[in-house]
N, C-alpha and C positions, 0 to 999 in steps of 0.2 A: 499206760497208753489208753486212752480215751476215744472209742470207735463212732463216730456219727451215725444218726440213725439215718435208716433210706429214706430220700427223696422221694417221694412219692406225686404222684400227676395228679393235675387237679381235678379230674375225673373220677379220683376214690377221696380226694381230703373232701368235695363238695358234700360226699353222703355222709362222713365220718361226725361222729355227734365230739365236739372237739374237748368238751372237761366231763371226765368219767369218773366217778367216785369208788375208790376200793378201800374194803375194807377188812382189817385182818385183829381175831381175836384169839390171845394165847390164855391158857391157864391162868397164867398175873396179869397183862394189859390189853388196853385194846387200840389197835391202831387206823385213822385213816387219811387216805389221801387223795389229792383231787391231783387226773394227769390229764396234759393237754397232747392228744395224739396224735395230734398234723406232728409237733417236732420232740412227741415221747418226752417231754421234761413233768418233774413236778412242780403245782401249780401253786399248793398248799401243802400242808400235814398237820395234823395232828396227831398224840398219842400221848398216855399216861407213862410212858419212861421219861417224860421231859423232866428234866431236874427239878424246874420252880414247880411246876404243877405238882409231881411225883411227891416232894417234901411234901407240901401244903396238904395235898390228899391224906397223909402219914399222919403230919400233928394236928389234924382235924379229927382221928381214926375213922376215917373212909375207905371206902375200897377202890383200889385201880382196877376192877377188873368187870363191878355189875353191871346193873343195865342204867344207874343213874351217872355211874362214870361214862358209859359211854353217850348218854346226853351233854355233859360237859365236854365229852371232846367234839360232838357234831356242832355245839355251841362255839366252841371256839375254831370250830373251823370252818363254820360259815362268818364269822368277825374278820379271819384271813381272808377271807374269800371276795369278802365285799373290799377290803383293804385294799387288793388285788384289781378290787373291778370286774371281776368273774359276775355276770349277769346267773348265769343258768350253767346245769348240771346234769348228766345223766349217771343214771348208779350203773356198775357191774355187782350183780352176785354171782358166788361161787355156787357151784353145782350142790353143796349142800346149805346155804343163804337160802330163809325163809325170808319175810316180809313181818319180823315177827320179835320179842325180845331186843336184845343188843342192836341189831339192825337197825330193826323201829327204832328206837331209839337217838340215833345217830341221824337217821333220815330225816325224823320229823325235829331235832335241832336244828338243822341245817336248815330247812323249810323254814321255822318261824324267826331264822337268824335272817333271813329275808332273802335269799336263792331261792329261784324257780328248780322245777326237776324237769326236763325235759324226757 
């Protein structure tokens, strides 16, 4: 069963910044995603568990996990993004997210994939 997210008044969607970028890095990959919060859906994704990427990073011997994969995935998730139509973006980091490595990484793909960061 599948719960709708709350309706929310247009008094909190007006300040709500609406495509937020999260991003999550495990030991082996790295993942992210752009949500849009007026109605909580995903927007985009990326991540190195995708099968076609996942091979190809394999028989290349690259790694799914450094800071150059996670510029292929900011890369290819600002290409969804523009697919999309998603103009602009604001990041979420988590409480230990610097501005810094993998991040960077991800952020500034996404930037020169041609998404603004609001």
């Amino acid at each position: 069963m599948v719960i709708p997210p709350p309706v929310r008044p247009d008094r909190v969607t007006k300040f709500l910044k609406p495509y937020v970028l999260r991003m999550h890095f495990t030991n082996k990959y790295v993942n992210a995603q752009v949500v849009h919060t007026p109605t909580a859906t995903v927007a985009a994704s990326a991540s190195t568990q995708e099968k076609g990427l996942r091979l190809a990073m394999v028989e290349s011997k690259e790694n799914t996990r450094d800071v150059a994969a996670a510029a292929k995935i900011g890369k290819l998730l600002g290409e969804r993004l523009q697919a999309k139509g998603v103009p602009a973006i604001s990041v979420f980091f988590k409480r230990e997210q610097r501005y810094h490595g993998k991040v960077k990484a991800v952020i500034d793909s996404v930037r020169e994939a041609g998404i603004e960061l609001v």
